[in-house]
C-alpha positions as a Markdown table, in Angstrom:
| # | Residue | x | y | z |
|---|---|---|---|---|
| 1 | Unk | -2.9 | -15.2 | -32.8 |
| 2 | Unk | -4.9 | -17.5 | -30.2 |
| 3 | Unk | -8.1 | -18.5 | -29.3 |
| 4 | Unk | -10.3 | -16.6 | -27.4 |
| 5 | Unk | -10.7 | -18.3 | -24.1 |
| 6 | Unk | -13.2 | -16.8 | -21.0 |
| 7 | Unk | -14.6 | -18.5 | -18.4 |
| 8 | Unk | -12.8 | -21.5 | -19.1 |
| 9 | Unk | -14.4 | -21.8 | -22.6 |
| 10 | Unk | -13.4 | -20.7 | -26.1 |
| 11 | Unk | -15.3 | -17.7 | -27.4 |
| 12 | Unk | -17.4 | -17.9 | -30.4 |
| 13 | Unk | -18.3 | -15.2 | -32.8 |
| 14 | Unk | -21.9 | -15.0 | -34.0 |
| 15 | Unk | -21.2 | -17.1 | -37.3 |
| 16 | Unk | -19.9 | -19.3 | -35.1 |
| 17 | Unk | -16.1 | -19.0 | -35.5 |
| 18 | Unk | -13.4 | -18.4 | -33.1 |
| 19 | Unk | -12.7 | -15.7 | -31.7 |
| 20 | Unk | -8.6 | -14.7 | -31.2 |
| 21 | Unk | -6.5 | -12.8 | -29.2 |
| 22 | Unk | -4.1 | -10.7 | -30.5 |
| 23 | Unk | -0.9 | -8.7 | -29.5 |
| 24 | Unk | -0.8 | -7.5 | -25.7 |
| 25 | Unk | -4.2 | -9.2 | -25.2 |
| 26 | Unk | -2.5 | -12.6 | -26.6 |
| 27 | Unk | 0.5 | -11.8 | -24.1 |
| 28 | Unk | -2.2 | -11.5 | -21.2 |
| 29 | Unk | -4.1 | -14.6 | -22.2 |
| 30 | Unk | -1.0 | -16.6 | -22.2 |
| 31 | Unk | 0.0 | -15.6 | -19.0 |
| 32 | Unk | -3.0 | -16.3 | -17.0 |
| 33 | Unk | -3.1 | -19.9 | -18.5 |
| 34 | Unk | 0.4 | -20.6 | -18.1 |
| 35 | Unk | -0.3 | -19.6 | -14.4 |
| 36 | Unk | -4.1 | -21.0 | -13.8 |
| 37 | Unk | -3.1 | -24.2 | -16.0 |
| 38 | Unk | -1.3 | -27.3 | -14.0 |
| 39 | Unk | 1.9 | -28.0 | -16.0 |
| 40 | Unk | 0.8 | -31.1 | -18.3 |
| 41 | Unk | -2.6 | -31.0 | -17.8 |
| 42 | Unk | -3.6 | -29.1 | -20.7 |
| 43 | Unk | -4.5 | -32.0 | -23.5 |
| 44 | Unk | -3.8 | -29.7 | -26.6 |
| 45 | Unk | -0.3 | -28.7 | -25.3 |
| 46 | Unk | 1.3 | -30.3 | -22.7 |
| 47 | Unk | 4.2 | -27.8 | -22.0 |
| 48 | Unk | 1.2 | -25.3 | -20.6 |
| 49 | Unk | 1.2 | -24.4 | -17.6 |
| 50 | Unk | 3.9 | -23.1 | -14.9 |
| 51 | Unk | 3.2 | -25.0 | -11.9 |
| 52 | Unk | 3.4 | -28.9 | -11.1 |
| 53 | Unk | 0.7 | -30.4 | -9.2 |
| 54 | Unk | 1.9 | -30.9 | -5.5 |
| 55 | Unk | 3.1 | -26.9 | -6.2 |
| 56 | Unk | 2.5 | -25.5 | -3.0 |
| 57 | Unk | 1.3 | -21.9 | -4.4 |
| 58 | Unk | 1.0 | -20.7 | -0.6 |
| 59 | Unk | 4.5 | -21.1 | 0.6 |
| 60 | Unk | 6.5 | -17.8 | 1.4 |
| 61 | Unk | 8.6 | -15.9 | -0.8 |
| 62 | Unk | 6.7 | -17.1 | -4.2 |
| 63 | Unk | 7.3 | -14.2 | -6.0 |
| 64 | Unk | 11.0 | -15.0 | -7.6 |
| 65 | Unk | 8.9 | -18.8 | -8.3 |
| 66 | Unk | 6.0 | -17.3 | -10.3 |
| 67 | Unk | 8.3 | -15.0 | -11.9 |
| 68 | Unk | 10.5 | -17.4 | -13.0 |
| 69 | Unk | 7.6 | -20.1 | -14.1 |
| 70 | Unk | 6.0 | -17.8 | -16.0 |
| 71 | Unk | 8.3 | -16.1 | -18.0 |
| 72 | Unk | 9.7 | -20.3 | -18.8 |
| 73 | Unk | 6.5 | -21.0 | -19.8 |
| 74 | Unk | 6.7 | -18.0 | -22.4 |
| 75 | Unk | 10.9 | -18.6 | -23.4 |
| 76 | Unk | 9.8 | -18.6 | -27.2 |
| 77 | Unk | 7.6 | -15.9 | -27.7 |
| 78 | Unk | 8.4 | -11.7 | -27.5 |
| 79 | Unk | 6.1 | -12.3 | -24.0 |
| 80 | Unk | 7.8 | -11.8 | -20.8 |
| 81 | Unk | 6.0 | -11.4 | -16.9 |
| 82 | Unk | 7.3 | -9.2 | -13.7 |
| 83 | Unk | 5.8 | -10.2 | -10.7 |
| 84 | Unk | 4.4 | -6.4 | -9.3 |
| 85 | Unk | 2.7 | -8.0 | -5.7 |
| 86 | Unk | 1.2 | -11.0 | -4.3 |
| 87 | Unk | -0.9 | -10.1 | -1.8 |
| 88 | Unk | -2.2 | -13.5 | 0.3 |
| 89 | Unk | -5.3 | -13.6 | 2.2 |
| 90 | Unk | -7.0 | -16.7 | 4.4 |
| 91 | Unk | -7.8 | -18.9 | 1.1 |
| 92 | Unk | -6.6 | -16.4 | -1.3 |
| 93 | Unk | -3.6 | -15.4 | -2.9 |
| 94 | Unk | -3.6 | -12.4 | -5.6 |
| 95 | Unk | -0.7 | -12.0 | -8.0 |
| 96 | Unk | -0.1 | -8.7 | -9.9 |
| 97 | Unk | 1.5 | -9.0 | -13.5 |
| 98 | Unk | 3.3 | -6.6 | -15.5 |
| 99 | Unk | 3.0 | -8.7 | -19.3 |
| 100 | Unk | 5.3 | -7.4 | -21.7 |
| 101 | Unk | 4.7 | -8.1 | -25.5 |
| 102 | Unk | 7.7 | -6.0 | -27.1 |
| 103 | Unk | 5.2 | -3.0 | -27.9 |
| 104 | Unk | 2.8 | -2.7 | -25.2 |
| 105 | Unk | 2.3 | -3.3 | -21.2 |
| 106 | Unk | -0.5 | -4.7 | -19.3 |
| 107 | Unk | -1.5 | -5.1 | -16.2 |
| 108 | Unk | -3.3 | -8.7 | -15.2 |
| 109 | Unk | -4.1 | -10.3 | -11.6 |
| 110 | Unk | -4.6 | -13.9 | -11.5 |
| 111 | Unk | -6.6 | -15.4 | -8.2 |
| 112 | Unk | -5.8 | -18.4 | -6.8 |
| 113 | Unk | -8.6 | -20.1 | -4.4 |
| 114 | Unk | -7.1 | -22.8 | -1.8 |
């Protein structure tokens, strides 16, 4: 179980609370911050993250990379990623996920701006 996070904020309940993330959504949560995250830049948990900072995201043949980053960022959970597409634009890159929890399947996209 994990926070709740959305728009870059954790999500309160009404009494105030957290909110969590559970099961497949958990999976899909931890998968977009594992990608959107710069390794070591998270101050709660450093090993976030899949990418260092001079990563160049828009080099050719990334999808074997993000695969691979992902699914290390995830070794010790019952999560793993498959990279369906990335489809790259001017500024604009677009990953398709597959997110795996053991039980259930999702489908995610995760937008990255240059």
């Amino acid at each position: 179980m994990d926070t709740r996070i959305e728009n870059k904020d954790i999500v309160l309940k009404p009494d105030g609370n957290s909110d969590y993330v559970t099961d497949i959504e958990q999976a899909v949560q931890q998968v977009n911050l594992a990608l959107k995250i710069p390794k070591a830049s998270f101050i709660y948990d450093r090993k976030i993250g899949a990418f260092e900072e001079d990563y160049n995201i828009y080099k050719d043949e990334i999808e074997g990379d993000i695969e691979a980053m992902v699914n290390e960022c995830l070794l010790n959970t019952n999560v793993y990623a498959t990279v369906e597409y990335v489809n790259r634009n001017v500024n604009v890159i677009t990953v398709g996920l597959l997110i795996n929890d053991g039980i259930n399947t999702e489908h995610t996209e995760v937008v990255f701006y240059g």
